[in-house]
C-alpha positions in Angstrom: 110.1 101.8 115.3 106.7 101.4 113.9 106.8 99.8 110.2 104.6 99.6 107.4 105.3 96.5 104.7 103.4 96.5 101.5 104.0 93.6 99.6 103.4 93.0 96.3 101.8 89.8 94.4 103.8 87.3 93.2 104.0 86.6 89.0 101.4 86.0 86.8 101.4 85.3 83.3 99.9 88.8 82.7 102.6 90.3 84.4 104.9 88.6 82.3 103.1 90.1 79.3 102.8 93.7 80.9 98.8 93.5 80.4 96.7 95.6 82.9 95.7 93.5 85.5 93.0 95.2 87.5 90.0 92.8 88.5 90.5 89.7 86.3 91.9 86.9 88.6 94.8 85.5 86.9 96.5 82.5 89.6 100.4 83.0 90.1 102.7 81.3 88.2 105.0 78.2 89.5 107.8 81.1 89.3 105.4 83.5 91.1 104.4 81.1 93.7 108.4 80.7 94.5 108.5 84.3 94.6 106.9 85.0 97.4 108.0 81.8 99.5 111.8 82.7 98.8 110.6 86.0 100.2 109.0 84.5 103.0 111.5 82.4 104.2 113.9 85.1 103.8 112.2 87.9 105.6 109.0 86.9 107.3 109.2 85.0 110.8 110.5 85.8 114.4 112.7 88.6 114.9 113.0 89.0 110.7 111.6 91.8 108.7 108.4 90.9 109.1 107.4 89.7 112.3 104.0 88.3 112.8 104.0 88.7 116.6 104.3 92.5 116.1 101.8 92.5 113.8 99.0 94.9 114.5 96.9 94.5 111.4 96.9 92.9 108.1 95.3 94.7 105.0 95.1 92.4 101.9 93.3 92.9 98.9 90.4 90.8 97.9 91.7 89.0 94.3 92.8 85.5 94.5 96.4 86.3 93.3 96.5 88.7 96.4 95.3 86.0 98.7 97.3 83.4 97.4 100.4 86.0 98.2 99.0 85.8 101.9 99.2 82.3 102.7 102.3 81.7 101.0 103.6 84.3 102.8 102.6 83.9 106.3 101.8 80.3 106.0 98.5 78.7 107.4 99.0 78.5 111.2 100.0 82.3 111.5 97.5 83.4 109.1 94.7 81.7 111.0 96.0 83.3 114.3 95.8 87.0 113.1 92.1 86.0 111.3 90.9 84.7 114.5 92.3 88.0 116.9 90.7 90.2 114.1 93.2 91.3 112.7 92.8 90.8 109.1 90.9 93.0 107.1 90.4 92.4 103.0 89.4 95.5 101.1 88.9 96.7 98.0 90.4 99.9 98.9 94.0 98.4 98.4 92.8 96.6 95.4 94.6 96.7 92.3 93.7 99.9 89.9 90.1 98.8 87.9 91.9 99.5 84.6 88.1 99.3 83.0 88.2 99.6 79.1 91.5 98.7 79.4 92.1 95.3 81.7 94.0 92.7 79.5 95.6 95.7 77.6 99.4 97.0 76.9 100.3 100.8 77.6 101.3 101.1 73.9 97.8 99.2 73.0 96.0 101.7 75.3 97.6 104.8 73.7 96.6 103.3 70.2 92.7 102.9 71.3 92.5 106.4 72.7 94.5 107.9 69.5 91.3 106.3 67.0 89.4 108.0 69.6 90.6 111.2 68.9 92.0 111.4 72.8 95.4 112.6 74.0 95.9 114.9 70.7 98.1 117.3 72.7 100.2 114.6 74.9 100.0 111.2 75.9 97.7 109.1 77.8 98.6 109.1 81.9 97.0 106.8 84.0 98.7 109.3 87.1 96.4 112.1 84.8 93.9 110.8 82.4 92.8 107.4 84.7 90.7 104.7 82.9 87.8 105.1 80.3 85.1 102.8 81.9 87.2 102.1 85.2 88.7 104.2 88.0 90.0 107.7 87.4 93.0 109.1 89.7 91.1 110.8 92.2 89.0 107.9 92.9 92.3 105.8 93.3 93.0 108.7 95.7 90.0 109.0 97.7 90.0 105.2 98.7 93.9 105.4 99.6 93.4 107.6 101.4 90.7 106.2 103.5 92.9 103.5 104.2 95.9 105.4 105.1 93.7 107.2 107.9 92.8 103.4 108.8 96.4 102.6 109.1 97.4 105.6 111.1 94.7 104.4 113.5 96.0 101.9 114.2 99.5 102.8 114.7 98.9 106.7 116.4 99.0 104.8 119.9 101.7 103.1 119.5 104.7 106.3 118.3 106.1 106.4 121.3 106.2 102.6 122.0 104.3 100.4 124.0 102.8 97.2 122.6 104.1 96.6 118.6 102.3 98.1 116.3 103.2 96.8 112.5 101.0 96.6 109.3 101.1 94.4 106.7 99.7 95.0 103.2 99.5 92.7 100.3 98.4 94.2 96.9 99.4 94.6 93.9 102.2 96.3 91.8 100.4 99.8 90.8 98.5 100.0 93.4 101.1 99.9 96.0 102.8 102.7 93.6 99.8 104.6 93.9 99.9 104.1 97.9 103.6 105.0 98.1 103.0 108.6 96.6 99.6 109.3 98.8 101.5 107.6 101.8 104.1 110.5 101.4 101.4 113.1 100.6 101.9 113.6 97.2 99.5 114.4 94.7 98.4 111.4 92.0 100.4 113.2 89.3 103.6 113.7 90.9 106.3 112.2 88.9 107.8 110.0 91.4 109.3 106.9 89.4 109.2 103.3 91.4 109.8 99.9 90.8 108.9 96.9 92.4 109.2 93.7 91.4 106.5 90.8 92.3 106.7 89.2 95.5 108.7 92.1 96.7 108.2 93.9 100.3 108.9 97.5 100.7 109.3 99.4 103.9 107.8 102.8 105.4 107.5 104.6 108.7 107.3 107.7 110.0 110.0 110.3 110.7 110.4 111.1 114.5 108.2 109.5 115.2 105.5 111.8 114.0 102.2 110.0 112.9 102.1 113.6 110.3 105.6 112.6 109.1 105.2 109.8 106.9 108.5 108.1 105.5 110.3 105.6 103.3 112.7 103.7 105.1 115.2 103.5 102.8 117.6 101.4 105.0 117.2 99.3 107.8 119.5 97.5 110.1 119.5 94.0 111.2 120.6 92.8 114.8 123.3 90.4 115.0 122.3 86.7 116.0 123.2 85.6 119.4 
């Protein structure tokens, strides 16, 4: 089974105080830093969840916070071992939303600005919709998912039917990875699909019957017993 593990950032104090975090590079907390290593520990090493010898390709995004989640993560030696085979690629196209007008702001404080604008008089603001005054709107969110997801399948159309192990790793960031999930199953940017994940999470997807034009959630997974 091929698998696709997006992981999110670990805490920051923004995150705490749901403010938009888009391009600002706000370090991890203490608590966010122990995020991800109890993840880590948990679910990243030989024969876990995330194995790094069945890594294929890592795609990370460029902040810090992002980068931060990648060495914690994977930890030094195996980081430096997939960055020296090639196999790390940092992008902006997994980058976090570029929230614009509205980086360092609350949903309720965003909604307030566009009201004394004289926006939204006939329903609320969306991001999924309306996207950001000054920053990215949702079809340019789309357009450079996209462009990665054809990148991942790539890498991973050889390998359907088995052969050498073919996983990918992403490390982004919370609405981002939303964003991903809904383009990775084909939806439009709109569709009201709710998802939550918390920081220093990993989620799972794949691909039914193994079908590169069947993209999936893996909404279970089974381990093997220990010898």
């Amino acid at each position: 089974m091929l698998k696709l593990n997006p992981s999110s950032t670990g805490e920051t104090e923004w995150t705490i105080n749901g403010r938009c975090t888009g391009k600002s590079e706000i370090p991890l907390t203490a608590n966010g830093i122990s995020q991800v290593q109890g993840t880590g520990e948990m679910l990243v090493g030989s024969g876990k969840l995330i194995d790094p010898s069945k890594i294929a390709h890592v795609f990370c995004s460029p902040r810090q916070r992002a980068q931060t989640t990648f060495d914690l993560l994977l930890g030094d030696t195996q980081k430096a071992e997939l960055v020296k085979e090639g196999k790390v690629t940092i992008t902006e196209d997994i980058a976090e939303w570029d929230y614009g007008e509205y980086e360092g702001l609350k949903p309720h404080e965003i909604r307030s600005q566009r009201k004394e604008k004289g926006l939204d008089t006939s329903e609320a603001w969306d991001i999924w919709r309306d996207g950001c005054e000054g920053g990215e709107s949702a079809d340019q969110v789309r357009e450079r998912l996209d462009r990665l997801i054809q990148m991942i399948h790539d890498v991973q159309k050889p390998h359907m039917n088995g052969g050498a192990a073919a996983d990918v790793l992403i490390i982004a960031h919370g609405h981002i990875l939303r964003a991903f999930t809904k383009r990775w199953l084909k939806y439009p940017m709109e569709f009201p699909f709710t998802m939550m994940m918390e920081p220093g999470a990993i989620g799972i997807m794949s691909y039914a019957h193994h079908n590169i034009s069947k993209p999936a959630i893996l909404v279970g997974m089974g381990f093997p017993q220990k010898a």
